[in-house]
Backbone as numpy.savetxt, mean C-alpha at the origin, in Angstrom:
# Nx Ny Nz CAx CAy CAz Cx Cy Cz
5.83 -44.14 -2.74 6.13 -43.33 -1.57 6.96 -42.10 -1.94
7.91 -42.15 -2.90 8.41 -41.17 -3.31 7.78 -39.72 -3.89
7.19 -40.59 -4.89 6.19 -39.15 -5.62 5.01 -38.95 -4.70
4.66 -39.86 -3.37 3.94 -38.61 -1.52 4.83 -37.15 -1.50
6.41 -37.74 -1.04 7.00 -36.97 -0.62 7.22 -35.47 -1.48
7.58 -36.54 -3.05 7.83 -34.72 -3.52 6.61 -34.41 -3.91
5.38 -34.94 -3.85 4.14 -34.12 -4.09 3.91 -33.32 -2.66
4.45 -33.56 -1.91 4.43 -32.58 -0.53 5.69 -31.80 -0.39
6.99 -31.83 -0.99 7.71 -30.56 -1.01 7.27 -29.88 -1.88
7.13 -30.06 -3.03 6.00 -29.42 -4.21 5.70 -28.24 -3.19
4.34 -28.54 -2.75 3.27 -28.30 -2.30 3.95 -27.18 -1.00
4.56 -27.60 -0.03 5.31 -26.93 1.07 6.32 -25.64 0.04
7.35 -25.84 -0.91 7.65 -24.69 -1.43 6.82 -23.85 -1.70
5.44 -24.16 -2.60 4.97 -23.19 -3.28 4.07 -22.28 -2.39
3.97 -22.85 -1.22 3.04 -22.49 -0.24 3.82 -21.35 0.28
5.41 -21.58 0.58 6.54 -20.90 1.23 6.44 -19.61 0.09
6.95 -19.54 -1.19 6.61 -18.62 -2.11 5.75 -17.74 -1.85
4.80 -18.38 -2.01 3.01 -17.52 -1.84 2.83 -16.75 -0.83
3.46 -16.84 0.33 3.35 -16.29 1.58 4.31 -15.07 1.22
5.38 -14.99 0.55 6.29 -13.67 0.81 5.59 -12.79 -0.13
6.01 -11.33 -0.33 5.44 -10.14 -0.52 5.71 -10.71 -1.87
5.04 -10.30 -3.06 5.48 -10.41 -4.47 6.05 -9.10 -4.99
7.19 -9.07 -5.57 7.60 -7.95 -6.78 6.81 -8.57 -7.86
6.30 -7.64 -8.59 5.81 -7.39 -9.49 5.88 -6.56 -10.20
6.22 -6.57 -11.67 5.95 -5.19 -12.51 5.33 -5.37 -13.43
4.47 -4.20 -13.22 3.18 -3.98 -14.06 2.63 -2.71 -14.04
2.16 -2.08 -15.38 1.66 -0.32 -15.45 0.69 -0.56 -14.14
0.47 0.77 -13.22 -0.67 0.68 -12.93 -1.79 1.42 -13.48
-2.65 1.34 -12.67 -4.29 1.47 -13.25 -4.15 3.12 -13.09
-4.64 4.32 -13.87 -4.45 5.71 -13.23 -5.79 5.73 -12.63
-5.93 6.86 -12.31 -7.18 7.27 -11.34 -7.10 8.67 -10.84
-8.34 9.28 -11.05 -8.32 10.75 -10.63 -9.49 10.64 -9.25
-9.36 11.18 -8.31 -9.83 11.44 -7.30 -9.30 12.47 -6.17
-11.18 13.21 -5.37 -10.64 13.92 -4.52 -10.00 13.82 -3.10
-9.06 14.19 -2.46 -8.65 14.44 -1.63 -9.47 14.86 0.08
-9.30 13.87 0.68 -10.08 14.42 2.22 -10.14 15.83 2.04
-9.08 16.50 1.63 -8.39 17.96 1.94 -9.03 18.76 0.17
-10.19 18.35 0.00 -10.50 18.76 -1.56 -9.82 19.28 -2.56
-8.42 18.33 -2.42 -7.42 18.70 -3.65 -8.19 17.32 -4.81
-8.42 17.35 -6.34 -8.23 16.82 -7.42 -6.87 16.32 -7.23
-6.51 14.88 -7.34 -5.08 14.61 -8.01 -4.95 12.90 -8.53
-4.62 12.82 -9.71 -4.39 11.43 -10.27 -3.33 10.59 -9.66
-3.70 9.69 -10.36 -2.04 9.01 -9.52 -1.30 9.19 -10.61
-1.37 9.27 -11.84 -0.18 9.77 -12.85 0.48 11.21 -12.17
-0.09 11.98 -11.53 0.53 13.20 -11.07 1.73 12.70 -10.47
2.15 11.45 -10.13 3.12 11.27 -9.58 4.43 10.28 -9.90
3.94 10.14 -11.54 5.19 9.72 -11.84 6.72 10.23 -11.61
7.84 9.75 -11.80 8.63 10.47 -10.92 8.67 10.60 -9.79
8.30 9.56 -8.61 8.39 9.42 -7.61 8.10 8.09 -7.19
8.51 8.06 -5.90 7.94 6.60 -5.69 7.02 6.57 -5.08
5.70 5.68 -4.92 4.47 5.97 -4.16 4.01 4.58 -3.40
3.89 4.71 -2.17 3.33 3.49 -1.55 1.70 3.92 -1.70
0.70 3.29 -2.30 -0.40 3.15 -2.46 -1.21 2.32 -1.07
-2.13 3.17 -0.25 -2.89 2.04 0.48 -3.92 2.14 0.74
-4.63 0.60 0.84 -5.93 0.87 0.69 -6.37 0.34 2.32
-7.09 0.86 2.89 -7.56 1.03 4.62 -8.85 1.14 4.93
-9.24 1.20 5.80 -10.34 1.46 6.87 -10.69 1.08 8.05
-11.23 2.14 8.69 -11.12 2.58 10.13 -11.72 0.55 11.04
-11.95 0.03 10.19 -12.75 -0.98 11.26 -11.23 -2.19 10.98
-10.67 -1.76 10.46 -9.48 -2.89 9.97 -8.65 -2.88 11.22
-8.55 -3.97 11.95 -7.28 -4.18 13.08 -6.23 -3.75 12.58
-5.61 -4.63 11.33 -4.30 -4.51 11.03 -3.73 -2.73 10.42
-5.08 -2.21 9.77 -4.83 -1.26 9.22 -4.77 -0.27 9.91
-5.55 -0.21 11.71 -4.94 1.15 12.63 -3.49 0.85 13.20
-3.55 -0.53 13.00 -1.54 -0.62 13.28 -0.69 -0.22 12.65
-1.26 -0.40 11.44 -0.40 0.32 10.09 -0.27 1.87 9.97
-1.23 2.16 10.52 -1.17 3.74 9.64 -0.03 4.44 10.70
-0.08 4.76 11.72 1.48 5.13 12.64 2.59 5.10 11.66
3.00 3.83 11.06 3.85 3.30 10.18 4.16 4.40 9.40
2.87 3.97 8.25 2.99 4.87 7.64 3.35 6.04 7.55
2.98 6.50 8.44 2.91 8.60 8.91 4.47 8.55 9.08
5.22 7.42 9.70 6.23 7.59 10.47 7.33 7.29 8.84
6.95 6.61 7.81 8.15 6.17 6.82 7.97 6.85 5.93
6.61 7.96 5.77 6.64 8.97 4.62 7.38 9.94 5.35
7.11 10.33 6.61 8.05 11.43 7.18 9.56 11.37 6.88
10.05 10.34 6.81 11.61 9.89 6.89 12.01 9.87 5.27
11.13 9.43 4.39 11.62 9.51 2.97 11.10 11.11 2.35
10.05 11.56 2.77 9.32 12.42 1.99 10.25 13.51 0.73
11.31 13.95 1.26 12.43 14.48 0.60 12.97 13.72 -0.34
13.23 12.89 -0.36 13.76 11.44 -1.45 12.04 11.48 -2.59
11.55 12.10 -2.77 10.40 11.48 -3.93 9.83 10.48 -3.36
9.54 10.50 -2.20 8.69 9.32 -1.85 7.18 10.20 -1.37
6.18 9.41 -1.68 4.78 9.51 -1.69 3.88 8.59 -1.17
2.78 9.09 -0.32 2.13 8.08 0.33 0.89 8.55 -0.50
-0.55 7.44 -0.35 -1.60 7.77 -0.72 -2.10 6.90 0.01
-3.38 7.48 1.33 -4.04 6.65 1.38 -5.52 6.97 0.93
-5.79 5.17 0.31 -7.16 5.57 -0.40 -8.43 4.56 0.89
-9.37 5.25 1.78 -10.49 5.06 2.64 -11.43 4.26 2.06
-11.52 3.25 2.39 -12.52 2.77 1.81 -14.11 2.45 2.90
-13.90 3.42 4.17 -15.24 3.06 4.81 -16.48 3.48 4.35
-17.65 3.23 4.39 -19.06 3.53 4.21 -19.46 4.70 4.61
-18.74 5.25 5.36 -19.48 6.74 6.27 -18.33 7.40 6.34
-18.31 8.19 6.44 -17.02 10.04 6.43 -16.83 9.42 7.72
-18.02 10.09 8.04 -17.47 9.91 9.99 -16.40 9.07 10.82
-17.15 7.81 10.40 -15.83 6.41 10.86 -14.26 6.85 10.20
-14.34 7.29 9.04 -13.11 7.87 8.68 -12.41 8.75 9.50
-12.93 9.90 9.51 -12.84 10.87 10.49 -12.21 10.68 11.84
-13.23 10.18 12.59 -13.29 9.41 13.84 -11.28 8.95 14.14
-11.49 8.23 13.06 -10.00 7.02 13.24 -8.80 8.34 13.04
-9.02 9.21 12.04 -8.04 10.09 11.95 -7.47 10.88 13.00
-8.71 11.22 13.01 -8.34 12.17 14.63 -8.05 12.04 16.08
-8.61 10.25 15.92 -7.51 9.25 17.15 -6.23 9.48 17.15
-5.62 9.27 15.76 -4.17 9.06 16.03 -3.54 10.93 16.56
-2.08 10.23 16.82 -1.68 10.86 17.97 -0.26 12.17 16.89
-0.48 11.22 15.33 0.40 12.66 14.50 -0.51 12.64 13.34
-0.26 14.16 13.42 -1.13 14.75 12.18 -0.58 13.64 10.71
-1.79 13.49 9.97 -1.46 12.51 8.95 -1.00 13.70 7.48
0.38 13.36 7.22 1.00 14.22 6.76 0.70 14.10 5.31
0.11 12.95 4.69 0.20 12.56 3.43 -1.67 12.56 2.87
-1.89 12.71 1.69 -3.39 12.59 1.02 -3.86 11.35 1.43
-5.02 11.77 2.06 -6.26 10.43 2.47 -7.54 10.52 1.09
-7.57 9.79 0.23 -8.64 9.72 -0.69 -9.75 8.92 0.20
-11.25 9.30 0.34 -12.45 8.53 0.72 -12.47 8.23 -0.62
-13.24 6.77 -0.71 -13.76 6.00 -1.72 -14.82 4.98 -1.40
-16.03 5.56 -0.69 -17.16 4.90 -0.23 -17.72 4.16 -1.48
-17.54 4.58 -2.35 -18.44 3.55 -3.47 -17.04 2.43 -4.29
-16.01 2.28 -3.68 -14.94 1.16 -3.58 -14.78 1.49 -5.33
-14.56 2.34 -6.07 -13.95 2.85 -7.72 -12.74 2.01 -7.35
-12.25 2.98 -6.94 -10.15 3.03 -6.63 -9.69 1.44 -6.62
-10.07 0.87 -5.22 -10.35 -0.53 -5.27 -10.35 -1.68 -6.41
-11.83 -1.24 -6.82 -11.83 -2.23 -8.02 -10.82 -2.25 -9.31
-10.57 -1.19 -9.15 -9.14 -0.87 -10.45 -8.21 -1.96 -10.17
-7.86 -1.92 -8.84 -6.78 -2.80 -7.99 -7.10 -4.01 -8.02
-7.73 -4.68 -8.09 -8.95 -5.75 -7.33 -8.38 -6.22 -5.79
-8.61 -5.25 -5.11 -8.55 -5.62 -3.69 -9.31 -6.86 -3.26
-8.80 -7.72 -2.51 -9.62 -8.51 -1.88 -9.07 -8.49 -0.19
-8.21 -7.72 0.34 -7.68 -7.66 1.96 -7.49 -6.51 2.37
-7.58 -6.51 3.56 -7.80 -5.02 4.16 -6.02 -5.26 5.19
-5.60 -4.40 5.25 -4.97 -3.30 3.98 -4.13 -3.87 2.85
-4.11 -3.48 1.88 -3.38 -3.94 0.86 -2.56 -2.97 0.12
-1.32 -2.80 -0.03 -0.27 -1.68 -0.07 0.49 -2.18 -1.49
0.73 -1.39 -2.15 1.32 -1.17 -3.25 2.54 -0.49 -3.59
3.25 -0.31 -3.86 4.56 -0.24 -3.93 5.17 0.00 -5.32
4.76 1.58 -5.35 4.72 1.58 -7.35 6.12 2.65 -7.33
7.22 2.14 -9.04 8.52 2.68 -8.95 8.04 4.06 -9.32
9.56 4.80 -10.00 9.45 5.78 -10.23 8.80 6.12 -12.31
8.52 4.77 -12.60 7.82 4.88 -13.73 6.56 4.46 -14.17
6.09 4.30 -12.84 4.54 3.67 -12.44 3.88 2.52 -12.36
5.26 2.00 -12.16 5.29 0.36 -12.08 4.73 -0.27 -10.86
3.54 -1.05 -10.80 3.92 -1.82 -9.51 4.92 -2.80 -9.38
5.68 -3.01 -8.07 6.95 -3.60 -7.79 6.67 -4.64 -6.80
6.07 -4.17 -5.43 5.56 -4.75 -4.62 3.62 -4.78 -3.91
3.60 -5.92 -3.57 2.22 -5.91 -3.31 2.08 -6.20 -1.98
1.44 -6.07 -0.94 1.42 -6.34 0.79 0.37 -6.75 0.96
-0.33 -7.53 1.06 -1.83 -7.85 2.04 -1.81 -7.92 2.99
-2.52 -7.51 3.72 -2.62 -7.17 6.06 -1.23 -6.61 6.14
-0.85 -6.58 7.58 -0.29 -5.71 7.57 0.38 -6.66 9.03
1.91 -7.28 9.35 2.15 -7.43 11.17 3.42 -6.24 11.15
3.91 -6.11 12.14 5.14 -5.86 12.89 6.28 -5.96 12.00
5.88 -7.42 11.86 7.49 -8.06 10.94 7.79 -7.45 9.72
6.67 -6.48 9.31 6.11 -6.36 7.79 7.06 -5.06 7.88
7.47 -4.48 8.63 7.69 -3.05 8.74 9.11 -2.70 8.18
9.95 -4.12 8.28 11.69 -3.69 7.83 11.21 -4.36 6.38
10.40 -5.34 6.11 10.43 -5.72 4.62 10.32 -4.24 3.97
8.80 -3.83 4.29 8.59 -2.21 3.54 9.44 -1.67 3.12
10.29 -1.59 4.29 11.08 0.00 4.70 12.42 -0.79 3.47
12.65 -1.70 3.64 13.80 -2.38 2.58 13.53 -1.95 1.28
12.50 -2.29 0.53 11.65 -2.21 -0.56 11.48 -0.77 -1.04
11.08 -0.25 -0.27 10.67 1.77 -0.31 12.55 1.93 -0.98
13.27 1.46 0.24 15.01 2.18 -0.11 15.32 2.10 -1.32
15.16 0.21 -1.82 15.49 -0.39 -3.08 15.23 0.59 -4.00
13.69 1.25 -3.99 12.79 1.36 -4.80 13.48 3.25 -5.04
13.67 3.92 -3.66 14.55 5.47 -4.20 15.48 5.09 -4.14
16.30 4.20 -4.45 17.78 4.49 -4.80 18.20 3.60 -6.27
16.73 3.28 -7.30 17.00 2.82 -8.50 17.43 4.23 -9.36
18.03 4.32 -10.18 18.05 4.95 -11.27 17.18 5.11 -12.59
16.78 6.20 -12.61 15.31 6.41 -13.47 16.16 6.26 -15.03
14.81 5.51 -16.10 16.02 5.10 -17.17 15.78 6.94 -18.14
């Protein structure tokens, strides 16, 4: 009866673990791609900063909740070296489009389309949205899958952590 029980706290911790956001560090993948706005730019262009990476599309529940967010926590850091990227992953411009021009503030930061899912597979996405959280030496730090409400002070914690490290 004993080894039930701790084969079920076992099991209940690691589950508890698995559920919170992971830090992680690890190089990321570079990548050159164009810009909604037909700028060329890698993601090495942005070492020296910090960059929330995200990957979206217009049919994603969680991801039209998110993007407000977004618009709203690059506005507030943008001066601090902070950087947004979002990379589109719908099938058609249009649906892209469409969702952009719903929202209600101009989207201040680079939207990459990536209809043939490149960007993605670098990442190996498997959830819609999935946010990245890379330092100022191109590290990923943090990883996000979907996106609630609650998710919004973890971020915003993480982003601070992340401009107020000291570059070595």
């Amino acid at each position: 009866m004993k080894d039930v029980r701790f084969v079920l706290l076992f099991l209940l911790l690691s589950m508890a673990v698995s559920a919170a956001p992971k830090e992680r560090v690890q190089t990321t993948k570079d990548f050159e791609a164009v810009t909604l706005k037909g700028k060329k730019i890698k993601l090495s262009d942005f070492r020296g900063k910090v960059v929330l990476l995200d990957f979206w599309a217009s049919w994603c529940a969680p991801c039209r909740k998110e993007f407000p967010f977004l618009i709203d926590l690059y506005n507030r850091h943008k001066k601090q070296d902070f950087v947004v990227l979002g990379v589109n992953v719908d099938e058609r411009s249009a649906d892209m489009k469409k969702f952009l021009n719903r929202l209600t503030a101009r989207v201040p930061f680079p939207v990459i389309p990536d209809r043939k899912g490149v960007i993605p597979k670098l990442f190996k996405i498997e959830a819609m949205p999935t946010t990245f959280l890379i330092d100022r030496q191109g590290k990923i730090r943090y990883v996000h899958k979907g996106f609630k409400k609650e998710d919004k002070s973890t971020c915003e914690t993480e982003v601070q952590a992340l401009l107020t490290e000291t570059q070595p």
